[in-house]
N, C-alpha and C positions, 0 to 999 in steps of 0.2 A: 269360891277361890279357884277351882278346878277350873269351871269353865269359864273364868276370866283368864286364865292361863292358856284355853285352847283356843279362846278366841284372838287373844295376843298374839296368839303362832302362825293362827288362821290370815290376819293381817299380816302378818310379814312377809310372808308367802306369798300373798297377791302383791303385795306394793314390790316386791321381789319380781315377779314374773312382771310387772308392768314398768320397773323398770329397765329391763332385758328384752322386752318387746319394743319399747321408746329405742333403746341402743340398736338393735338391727335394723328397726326402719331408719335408721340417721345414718347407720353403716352402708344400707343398702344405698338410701339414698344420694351418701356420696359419692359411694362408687359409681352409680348411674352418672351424676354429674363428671367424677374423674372419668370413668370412661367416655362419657359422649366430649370432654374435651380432647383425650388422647385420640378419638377417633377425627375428630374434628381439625385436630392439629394433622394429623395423620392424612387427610384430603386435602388442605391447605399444601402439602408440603406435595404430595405425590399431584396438584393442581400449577407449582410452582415448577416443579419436574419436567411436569409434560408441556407445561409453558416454555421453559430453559429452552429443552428437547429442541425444542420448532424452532426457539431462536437460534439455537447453532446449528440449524440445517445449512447446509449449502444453498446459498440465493439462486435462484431460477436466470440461468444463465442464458442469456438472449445466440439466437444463430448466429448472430457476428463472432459474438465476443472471441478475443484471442486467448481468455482464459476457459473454451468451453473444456477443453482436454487438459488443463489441470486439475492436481489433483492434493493435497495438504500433503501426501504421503511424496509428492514433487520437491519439497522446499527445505531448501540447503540453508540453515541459520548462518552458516560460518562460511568468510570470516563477519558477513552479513548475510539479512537476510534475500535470498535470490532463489530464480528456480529458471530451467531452461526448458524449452517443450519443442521439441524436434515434430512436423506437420503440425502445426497449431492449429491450423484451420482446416477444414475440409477441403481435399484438393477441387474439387470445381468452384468453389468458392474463393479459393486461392487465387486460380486461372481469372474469376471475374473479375477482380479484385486490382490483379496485375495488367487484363487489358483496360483499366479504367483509372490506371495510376497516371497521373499529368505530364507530361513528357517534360524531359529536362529542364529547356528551352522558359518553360511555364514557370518554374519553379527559381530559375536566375530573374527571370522576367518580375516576379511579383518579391522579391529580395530584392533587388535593387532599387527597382521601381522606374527600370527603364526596359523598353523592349530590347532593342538590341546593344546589349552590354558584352564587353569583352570578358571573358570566365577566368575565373583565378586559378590557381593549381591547387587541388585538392583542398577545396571550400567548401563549406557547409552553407547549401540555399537551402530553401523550405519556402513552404507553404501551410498557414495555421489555419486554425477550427474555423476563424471570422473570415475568412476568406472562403472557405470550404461550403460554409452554411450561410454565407451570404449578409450575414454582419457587417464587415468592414466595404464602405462608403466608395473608396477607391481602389478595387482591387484589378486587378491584370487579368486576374478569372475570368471567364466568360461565362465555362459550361462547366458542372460540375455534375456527371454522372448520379442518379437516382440513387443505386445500391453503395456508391462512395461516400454520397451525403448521408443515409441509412448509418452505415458504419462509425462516419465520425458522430453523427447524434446520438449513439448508442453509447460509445465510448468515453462520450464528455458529460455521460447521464449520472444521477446519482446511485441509479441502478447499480453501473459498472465499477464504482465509487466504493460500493458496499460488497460487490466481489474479490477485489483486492484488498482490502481488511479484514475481508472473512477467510482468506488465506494465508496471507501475512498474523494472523491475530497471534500466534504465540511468543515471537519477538518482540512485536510491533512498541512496548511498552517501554522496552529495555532499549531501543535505539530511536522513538520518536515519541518521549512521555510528552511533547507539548503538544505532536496531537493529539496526544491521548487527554489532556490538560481542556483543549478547547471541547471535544468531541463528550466529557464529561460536565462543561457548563452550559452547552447549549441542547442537549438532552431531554429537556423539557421541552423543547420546542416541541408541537403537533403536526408539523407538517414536513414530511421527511424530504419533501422536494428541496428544502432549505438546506440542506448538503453540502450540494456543490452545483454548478453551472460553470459554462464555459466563457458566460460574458461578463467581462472585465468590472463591467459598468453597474453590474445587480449587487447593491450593498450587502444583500441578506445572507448571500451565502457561506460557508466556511470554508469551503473550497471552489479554488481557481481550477479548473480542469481546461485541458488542452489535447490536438491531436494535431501532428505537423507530417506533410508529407516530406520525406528527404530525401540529399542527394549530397554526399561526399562530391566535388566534381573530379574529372579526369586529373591524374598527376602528370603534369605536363612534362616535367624533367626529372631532375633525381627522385628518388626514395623517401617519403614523408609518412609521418602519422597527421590523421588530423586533429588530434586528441591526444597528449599523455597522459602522467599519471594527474591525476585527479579525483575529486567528487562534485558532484554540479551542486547549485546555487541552493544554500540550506534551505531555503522556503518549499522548497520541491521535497513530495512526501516519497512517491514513486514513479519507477521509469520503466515505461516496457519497451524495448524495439523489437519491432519483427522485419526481420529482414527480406531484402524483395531482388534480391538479386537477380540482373538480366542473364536471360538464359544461356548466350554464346561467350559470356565472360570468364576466364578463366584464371586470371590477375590471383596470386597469392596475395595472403595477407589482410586486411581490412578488418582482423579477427578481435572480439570484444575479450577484454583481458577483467577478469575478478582478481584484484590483487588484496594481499595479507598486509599490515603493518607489522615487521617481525617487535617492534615494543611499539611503546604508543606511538597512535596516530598526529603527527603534529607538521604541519604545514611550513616548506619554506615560506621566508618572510618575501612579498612582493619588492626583491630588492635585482633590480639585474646583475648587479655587479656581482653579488653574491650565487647569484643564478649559473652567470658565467666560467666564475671557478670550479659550482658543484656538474659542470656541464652539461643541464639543464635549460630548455629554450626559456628564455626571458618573456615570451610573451603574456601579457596579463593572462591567467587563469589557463594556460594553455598546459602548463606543467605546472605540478604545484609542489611535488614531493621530493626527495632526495630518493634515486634509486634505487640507492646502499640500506635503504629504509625499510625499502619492502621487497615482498618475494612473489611471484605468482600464484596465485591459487585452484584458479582452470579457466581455459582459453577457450568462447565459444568462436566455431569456427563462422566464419559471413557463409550462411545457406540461404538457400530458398526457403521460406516458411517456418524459419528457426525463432524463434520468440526468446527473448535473454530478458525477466523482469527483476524489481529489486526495490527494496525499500530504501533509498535514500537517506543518509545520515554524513554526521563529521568522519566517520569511518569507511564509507562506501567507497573505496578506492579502486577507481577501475581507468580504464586504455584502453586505447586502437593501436594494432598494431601497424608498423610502415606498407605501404603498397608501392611496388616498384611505378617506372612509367607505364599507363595504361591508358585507352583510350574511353575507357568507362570508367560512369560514376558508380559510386557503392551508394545503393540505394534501399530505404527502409520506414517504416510509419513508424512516429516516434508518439507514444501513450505516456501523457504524463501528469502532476495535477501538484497545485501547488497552494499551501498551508495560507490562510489568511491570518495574517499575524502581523503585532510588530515585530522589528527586528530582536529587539529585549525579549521577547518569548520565544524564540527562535532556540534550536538546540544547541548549544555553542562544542565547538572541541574541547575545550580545555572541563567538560562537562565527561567527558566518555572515557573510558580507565579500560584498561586490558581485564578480560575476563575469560579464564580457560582458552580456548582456542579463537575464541568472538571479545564482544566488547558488549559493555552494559554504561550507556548514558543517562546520568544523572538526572532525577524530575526537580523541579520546582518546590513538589506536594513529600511533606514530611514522612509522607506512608506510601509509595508506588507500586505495594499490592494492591489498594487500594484502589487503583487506577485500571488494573489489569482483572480485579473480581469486578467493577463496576462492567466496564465490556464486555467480561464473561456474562452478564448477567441480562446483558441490553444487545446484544446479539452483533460483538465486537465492535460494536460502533453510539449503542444508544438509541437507535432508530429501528429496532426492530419489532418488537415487542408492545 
């Protein structure tokens, strides 16, 4: 009886230690599996980091570009997004730049599409990209400087495309969620060149990009703007001018106005009659707003080498101021690029609400953080990464 009593004990004891042996190896070997997954997660997440990291570097900014001297810490959200950069370019680059700009003459010439045309009083002629780069079939052009053409194919790249969204990016959502809309369906696309281009006629792109030389012409007689208050044509995502002012001109005025809407932004109706009372010029798109509407918000002055950029929206309300009579054009490269969209995907005003000091326009998408972590994530655009 005894020693069926010690051998009963003796048994418990081992099936005891081998059950407590089976539990640490199952313990241990959890833990190996829980840690080799937290460490696994743990490179996954610091591999997604240093991936982020790189896409929100700053794009490798070509010697043209007029945005090499920006900088994010540049950019004025309110009452949109804008930012001004005083010597934007290098001044020898500048000088080139300025001896290889088209003389007036070229620029009436290939806007009317007659050589010798009588000039209007303080009109806007230009010269665009497909003339520049030799696109357009009939142009007035002749000769188009090496480093001029250099410039505008830099500018109308998607390169440059992917510079100004990567500046613009902390707004960009809140005042243009339909490109933010299209820039998050076509994201998958593999081939980043599919961006944008500047030719009219290449179905594949998402953006229309453009580069125009210009000329406000001489005010012939009284005091004019060429431009009131306004916002340009909502398909247009951004506009840079840098200004190229001739050197012995010393004409007040010509000066680019950032205007506020003191409440919402909302457009007179294309009515002249109603134009007339509020004393406002009648001309289609040439004044759009009631004065009593809005306030100024800062005046770039027309410099040499003064660049004024902006993200375009139903909000972006800006002007020129009057120029007395003068015998010079105010002259400037207009950077600009414009959303491939229907009209129906387009931002609309009655979409954009006052917000603290700025304005926040409505998306389409039920969730438009959603819109704004997708770009944080693809390197403000989708095409980084």
């Amino acid at each position: 009886m005894r020693l069926k009593r010690v051998t009963q004990v003796y048994c418990f004891v081992f099936l005891s230690i081998c059950v407590l042996c089976l539990f640490i190896h199952t313990r241990d070997k959890n833990h190996s599996w829980i840690k080799g997954s937290e460490e696994e997660r743990e490179a996954k997440e610091t591999l997604y980091a240093k991936k982020n990291s790189t896409c929100l570097r700053r794009p490798v900014s070509h010697r043209l570009s007029i945005l090499q001297r920006a900088n994010l810490e540049d950019v004025r959200n309110e009452p949109f997004p804008h930012v001004i950069i005083k010597n934007a370019l290098p001044e020898s680059l500048y000088n080139t730049l300025e001896r290889h700009f088209l003389s007036d003459s070229e620029l009436v010439a290939e806007t009317t599409g007659v050589s010798s045309s009588q000039v209007k009083s303080n009109y806007r002629y230009s010269v665009k990209a497909d003339a520049l780069l030799g696109f357009k079939k009939h142009s007035k052009i002749k000769r188009v400087s090496p480093i001029l053409r250099e410039f505008v194919e830099y500018h109308t790249s998607p390169q440059f495309v992917r510079e100004v969204l990567w500046l613009f990016w902390e707004k960009l959502g809140e005042y243009r969620p339909d490109l933010l809309r299209k820039l998050q369906s076509s994201a998958g696309n593999s081939n980043p060149n599919l961006l944008a281009s500047p030719d009219k006629n290449s179905g594949g792109n998402l953006i229309k990009t453009e580069v125009e030389l210009v000329i406000n012409s001489p005010v012939l007689s009284s005091s004019s703007s060429v431009r009131g208050y306004h916002h340009d044509k909502l398909n247009e995502i951004y506009a840079g001018l840098l200004y190229m002012r001739k050197k012995h001109d010393v004409t007040p005025g010509g000066n680019f106005q950032i205007l506020r809407c003191k409440h919402e932004c909302r457009k007179v109706p294309e009515n002249a009659e109603l134009k007339r009372k509020l004393g406002i010029a009648a001309t289609g798109r040439h004044e759009q707003y009631d004065p009593k509407s809005i306030e100024l918000d800062t005046e770039v002055v027309y410099e040499r080498n003064t660049l004024a950029m902006f993200i375009n929206s139903p909000v972006s309300v800006h002007a020129v101021t009057p120029r007395p009579k003068t015998k010079f054009a105010r002259r400037y490269i207009n950077v600009n690029a414009d959303l491939k969209a229907r009209q129906s995907e387009i931002v609309k005003e009655e979409n954009c609400f006052k917000s603290g000091m700025g304005h926040f326009c409505e998306s389409g998408s039920k969730d438009p953080s959603k819109l704004m972590s997708f770009i944080a994530e693809n390197q403000r655009a989708g095409f980084y990464c």
